[in-house]
C-alpha positions as CSV (number, residue, x, y, z in Angstrom):
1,X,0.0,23.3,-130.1
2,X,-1.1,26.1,-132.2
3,X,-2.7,25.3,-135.5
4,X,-1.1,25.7,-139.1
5,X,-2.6,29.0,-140.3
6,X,-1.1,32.1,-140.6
7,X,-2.4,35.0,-138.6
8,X,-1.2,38.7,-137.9
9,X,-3.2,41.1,-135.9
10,X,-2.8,44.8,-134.5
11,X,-4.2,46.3,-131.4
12,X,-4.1,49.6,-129.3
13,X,-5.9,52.0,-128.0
14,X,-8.4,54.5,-130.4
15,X,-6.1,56.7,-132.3
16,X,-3.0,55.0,-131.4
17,X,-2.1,54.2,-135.2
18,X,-3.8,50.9,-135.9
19,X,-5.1,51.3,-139.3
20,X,-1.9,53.2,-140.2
21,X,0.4,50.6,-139.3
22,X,-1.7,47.1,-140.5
23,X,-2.0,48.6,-143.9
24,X,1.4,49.4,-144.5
25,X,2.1,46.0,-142.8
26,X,-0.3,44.1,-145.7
27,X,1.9,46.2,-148.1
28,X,5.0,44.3,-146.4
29,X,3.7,41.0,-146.1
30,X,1.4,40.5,-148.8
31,X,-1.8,40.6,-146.7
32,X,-4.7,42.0,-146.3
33,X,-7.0,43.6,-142.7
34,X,-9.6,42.0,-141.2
35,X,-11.3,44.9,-138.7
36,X,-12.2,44.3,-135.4
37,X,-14.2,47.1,-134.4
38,X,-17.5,46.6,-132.9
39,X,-19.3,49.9,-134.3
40,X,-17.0,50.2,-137.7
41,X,-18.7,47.0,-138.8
42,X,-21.9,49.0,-138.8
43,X,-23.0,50.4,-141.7
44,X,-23.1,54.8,-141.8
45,X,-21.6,56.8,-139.4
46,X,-18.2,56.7,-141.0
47,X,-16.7,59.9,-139.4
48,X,-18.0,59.2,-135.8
49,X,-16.4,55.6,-136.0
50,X,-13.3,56.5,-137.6
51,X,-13.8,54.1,-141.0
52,X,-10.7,54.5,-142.6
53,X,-10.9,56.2,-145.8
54,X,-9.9,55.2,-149.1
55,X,-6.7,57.2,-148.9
56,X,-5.6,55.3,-145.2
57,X,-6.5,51.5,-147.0
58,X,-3.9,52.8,-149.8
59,X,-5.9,49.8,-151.3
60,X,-5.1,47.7,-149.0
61,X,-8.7,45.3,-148.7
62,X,-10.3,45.8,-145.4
63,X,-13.0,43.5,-144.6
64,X,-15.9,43.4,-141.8
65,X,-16.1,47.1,-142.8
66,X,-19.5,49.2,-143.4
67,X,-21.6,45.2,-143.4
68,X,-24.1,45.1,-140.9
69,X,-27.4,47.3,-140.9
70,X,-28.1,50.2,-138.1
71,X,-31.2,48.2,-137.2
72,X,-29.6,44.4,-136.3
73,X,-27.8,43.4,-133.5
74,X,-24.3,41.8,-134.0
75,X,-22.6,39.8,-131.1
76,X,-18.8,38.7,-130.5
77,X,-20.0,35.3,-132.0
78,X,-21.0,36.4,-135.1
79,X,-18.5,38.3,-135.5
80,X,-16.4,35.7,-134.7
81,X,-17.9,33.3,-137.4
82,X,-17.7,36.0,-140.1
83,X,-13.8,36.4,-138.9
84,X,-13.4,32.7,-139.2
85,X,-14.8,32.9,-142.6
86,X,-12.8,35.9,-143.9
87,X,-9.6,34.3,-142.7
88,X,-10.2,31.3,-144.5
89,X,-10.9,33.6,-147.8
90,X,-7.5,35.7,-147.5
91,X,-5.7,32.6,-146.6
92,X,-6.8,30.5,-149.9
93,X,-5.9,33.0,-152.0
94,X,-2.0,33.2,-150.8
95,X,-2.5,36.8,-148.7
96,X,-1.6,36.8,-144.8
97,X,-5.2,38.1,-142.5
98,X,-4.0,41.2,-139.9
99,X,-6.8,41.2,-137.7
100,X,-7.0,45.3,-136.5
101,X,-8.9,46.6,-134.5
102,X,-9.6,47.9,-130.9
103,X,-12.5,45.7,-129.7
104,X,-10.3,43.4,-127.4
105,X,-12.9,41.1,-126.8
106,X,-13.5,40.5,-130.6
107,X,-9.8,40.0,-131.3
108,X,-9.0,37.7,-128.2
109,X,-12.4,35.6,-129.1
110,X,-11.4,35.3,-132.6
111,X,-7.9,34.6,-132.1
112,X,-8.5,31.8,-129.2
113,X,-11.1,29.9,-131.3
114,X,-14.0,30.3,-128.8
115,X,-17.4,29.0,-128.8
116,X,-20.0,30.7,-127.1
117,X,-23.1,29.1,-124.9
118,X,-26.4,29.5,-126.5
119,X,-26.9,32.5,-124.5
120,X,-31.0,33.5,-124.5
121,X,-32.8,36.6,-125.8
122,X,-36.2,37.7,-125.7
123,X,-36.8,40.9,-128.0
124,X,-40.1,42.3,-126.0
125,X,-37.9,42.0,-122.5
126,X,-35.2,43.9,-124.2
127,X,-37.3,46.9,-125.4
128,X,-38.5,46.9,-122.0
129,X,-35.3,47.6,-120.3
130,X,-34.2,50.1,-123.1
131,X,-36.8,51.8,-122.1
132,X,-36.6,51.7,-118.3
133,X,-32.8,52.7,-119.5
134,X,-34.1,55.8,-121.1
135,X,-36.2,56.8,-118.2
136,X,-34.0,56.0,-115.2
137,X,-31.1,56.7,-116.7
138,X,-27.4,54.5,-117.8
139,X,-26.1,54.8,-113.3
140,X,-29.3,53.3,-112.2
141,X,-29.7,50.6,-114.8
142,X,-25.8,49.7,-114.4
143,X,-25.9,49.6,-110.3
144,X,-29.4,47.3,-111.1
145,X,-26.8,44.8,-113.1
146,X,-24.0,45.4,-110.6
147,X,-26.1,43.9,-108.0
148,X,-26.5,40.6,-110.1
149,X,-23.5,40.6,-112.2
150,X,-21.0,43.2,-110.6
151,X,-17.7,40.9,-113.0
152,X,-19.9,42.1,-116.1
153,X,-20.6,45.5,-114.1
154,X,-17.3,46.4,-113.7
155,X,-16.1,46.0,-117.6
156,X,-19.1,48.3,-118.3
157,X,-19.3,52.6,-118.4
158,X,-22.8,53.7,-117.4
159,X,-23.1,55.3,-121.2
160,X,-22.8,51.7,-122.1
161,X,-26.8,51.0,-123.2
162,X,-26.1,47.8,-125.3
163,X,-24.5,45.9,-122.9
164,X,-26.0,46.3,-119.8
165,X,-29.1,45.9,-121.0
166,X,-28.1,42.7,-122.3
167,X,-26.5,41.2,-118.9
168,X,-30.1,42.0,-117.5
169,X,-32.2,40.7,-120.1
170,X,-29.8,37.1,-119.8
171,X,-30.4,37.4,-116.2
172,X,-34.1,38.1,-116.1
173,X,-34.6,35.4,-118.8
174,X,-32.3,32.4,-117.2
175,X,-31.1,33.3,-113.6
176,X,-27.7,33.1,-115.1
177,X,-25.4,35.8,-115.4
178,X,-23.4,36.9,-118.4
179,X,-20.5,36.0,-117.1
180,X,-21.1,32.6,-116.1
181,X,-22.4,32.4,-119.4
182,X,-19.1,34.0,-120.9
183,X,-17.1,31.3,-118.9
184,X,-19.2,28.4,-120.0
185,X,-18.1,29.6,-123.4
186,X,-15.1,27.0,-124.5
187,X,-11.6,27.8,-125.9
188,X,-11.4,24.9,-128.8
189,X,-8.1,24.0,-130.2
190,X,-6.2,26.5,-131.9
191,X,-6.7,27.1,-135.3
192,X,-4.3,29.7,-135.8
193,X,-0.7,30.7,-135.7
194,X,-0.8,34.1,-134.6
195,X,1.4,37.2,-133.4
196,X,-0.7,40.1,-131.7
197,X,1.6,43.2,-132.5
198,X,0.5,45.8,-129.4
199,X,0.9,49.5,-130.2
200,X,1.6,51.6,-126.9
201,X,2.5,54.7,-125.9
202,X,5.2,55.2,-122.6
203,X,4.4,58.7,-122.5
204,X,0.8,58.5,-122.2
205,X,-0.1,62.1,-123.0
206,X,1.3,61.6,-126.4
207,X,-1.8,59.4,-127.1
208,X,-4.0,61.4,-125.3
209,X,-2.8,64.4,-127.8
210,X,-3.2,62.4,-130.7
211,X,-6.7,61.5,-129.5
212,X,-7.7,65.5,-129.2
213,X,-6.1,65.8,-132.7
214,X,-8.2,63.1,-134.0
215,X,-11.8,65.0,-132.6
216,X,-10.7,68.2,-134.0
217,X,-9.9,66.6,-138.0
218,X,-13.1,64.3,-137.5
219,X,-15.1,67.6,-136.9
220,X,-13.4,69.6,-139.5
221,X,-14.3,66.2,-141.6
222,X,-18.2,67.3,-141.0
223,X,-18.5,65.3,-138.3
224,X,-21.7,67.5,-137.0
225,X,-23.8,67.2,-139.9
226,X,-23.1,63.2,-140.1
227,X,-24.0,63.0,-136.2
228,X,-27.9,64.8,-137.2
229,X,-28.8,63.3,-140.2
230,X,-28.0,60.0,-138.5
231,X,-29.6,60.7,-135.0
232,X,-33.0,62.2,-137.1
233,X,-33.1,58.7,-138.9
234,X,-31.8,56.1,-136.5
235,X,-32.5,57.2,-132.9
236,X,-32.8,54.6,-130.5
237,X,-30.5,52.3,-132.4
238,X,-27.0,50.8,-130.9
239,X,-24.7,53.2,-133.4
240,X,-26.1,55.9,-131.7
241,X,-24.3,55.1,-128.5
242,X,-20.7,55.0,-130.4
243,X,-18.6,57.7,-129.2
244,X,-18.6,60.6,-131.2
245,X,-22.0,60.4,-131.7
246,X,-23.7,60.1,-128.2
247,X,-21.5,63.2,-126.8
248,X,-22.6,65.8,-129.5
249,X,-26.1,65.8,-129.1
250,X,-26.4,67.8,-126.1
251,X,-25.1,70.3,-128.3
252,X,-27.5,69.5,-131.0
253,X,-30.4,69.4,-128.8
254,X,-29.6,73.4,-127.5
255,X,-28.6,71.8,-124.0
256,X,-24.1,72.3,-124.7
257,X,-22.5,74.8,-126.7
258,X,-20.1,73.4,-129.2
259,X,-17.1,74.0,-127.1
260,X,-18.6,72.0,-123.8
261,X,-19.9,68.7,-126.2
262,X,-16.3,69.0,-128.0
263,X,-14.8,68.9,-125.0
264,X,-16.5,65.8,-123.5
265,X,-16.3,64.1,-126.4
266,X,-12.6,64.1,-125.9
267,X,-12.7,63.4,-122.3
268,X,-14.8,60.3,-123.1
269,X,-12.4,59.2,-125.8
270,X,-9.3,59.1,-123.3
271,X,-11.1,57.3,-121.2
272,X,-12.6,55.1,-124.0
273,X,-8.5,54.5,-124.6
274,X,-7.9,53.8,-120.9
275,X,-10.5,51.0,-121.0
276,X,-9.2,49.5,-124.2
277,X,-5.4,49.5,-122.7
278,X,-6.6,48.1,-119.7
279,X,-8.2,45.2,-121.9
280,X,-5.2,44.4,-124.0
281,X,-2.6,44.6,-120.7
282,X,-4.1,41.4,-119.5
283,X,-3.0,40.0,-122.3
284,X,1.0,38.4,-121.7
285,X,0.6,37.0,-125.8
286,X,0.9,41.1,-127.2
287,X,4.2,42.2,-128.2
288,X,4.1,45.7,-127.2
289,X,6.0,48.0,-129.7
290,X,6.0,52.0,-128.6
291,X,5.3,54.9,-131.0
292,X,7.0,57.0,-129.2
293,X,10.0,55.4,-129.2
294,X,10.2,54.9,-132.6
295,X,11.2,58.0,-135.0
296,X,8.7,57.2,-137.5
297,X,6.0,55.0,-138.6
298,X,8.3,53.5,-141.2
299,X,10.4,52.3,-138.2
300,X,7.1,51.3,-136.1
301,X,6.0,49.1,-139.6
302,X,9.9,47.2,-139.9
303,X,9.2,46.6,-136.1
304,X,6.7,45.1,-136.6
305,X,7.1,43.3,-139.4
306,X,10.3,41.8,-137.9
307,X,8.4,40.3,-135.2
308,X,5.8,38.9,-137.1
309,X,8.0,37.1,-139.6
310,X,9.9,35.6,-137.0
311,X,6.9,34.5,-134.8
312,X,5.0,33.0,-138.2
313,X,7.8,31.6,-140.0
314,X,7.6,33.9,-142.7
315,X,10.6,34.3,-144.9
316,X,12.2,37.9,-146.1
């Protein structure tokens, strides 16, 4: 049975219309976004991870948002308790929680009331394998894992430092893998009443031109500058590795011209999107609503606002 409180949340693919469409659905429905991005809850780099912008919120509070420092770690789980917590917060003050973002394993953990196994760590075994990351390379270090862990392999893109260094550090530490670990992790009762609102595409180039669109007005944003200050001050750290940092410094460094490091930056977007649809496909609780069949956003926003009221119970 699912539990009593009331939950909205929208998902999709980068660029897909996420923040657009959860702010003017906390306009609708008296709420307010919880974000459920695993590099927007990092503090800096606000262009490269597509922070919305006063103008987007349209004042519409957005928590989880610019909270964490460059320089500490954040996991699903505390991310999870910090959800928990800002649920509770909207919730006793009479506003619905839309949970938005594209980290699928962020939303579905919150959302499903998980609790995570104490899962080890060992700092000085960590910087190791960064550095044997650095020096052999993302390929090498990600067949290493596939070897021991090829379901966490799998999920993973070699550019993927974070987490593949962490499914061999576990490994190294306990002889269990990260995903026997991930399944020891337990689904409690529900705690929520929840409708996932989907945002998809059918015509799939659509998003893949709104994705090129979106590197082009991030770069014209000063997208550049924001990528060197931040890579002269926090190299090394996990927020380098977001896209739209990682694929411009080739250019930086005199290896890429501008054109070339644009251009894969793009190419590792769409395929940043693939992964994240890939994710949400699996799963059968989304309602899927398509953009592209809808002739604007105001349509896309009554949409979705009619499914949600019906699936929470909430009255016009």
């Amino acid at each position: 049975m699912s539990g009593g409180v009331k939950v909205a949340a929208v998902v999709g693919a980068t660029a897909s219309g996420k923040t657009s469409l959860a702010v003017k659905l906390a306009g609708r429905l008296d709420g307010e976004v919880i974000s459920a991005d695993s590099m927007q809850i990092y503090k800096g780099l606000s262009i490269a991870t597509a922070k919305p912008t006063p103008e987007e919120t349209g004042g519409i509070p957005h928590h989880l948002v610019d909270c964490v420092p460059l320089d500490e770690e954040f996991s699903v789980a505390q991310f999870c308790e910090r959800g928990h917590e800002a649920i509770a917060d909207i919730t006793a003050r009479g506003k619905l929680p839309i949970v938005c973002g594209g980290t699928g394993l962020y939303v579905d953990s919150l959302l499903n009331n998980i609790i995570f196994a104490d899962i080890p760590s060992d700092e000085a075994l960590r910087g190791r394998l960064n550095a044997a990351f650095d020096s052999a390379g993302g390929e090498a270090l990600l067949e290493r894992l596939r070897e021991i862990d090829p379901e966490t392999a799998a999920r993973l893109s070699p550019a993927d430092k974070k987490r593949i260094v962490r499914g061999l550090e576990v490994y190294e530490l306990s002889g269990v893998t990260l995903s026997e670990y991930n399944r020891r992790s337990r689904a409690f009762p529900d705690r929520y009443r929840s409708c996932i609102i989907g945002i998809g595409y059918r015509d799939r180039q659509k998003l893949y031109d709104r994705i090129n669109r979106r590197v082009d007005r991030m770069l014209e944003a000063g997208l550049l500058d924001e990528v060197r200050r931040f890579y002269a001050e926090n190299a090394g750290k996990t927020v380098v590795q977001a896209i739209g940092c990682k694929e411009l410094l080739p250019y930086l460094r005199g290896e890429q011209t501008l054109g070339e490091a644009v251009e894969k930056l793009k190419q590792e977007t769409r395929r940043f999107a693939k992964r994240q649809l890939t994710w949400f496909r699996r799963n059968d609780k989304i309602i899927w609503i398509y953009a592209d069949e809808c002739e604007s956003s105001d349509r896309l926003a009554a949409c979705a606002e009619k499914e949600i009221r019906n699936a929470l119970g909430i009255d016009e």
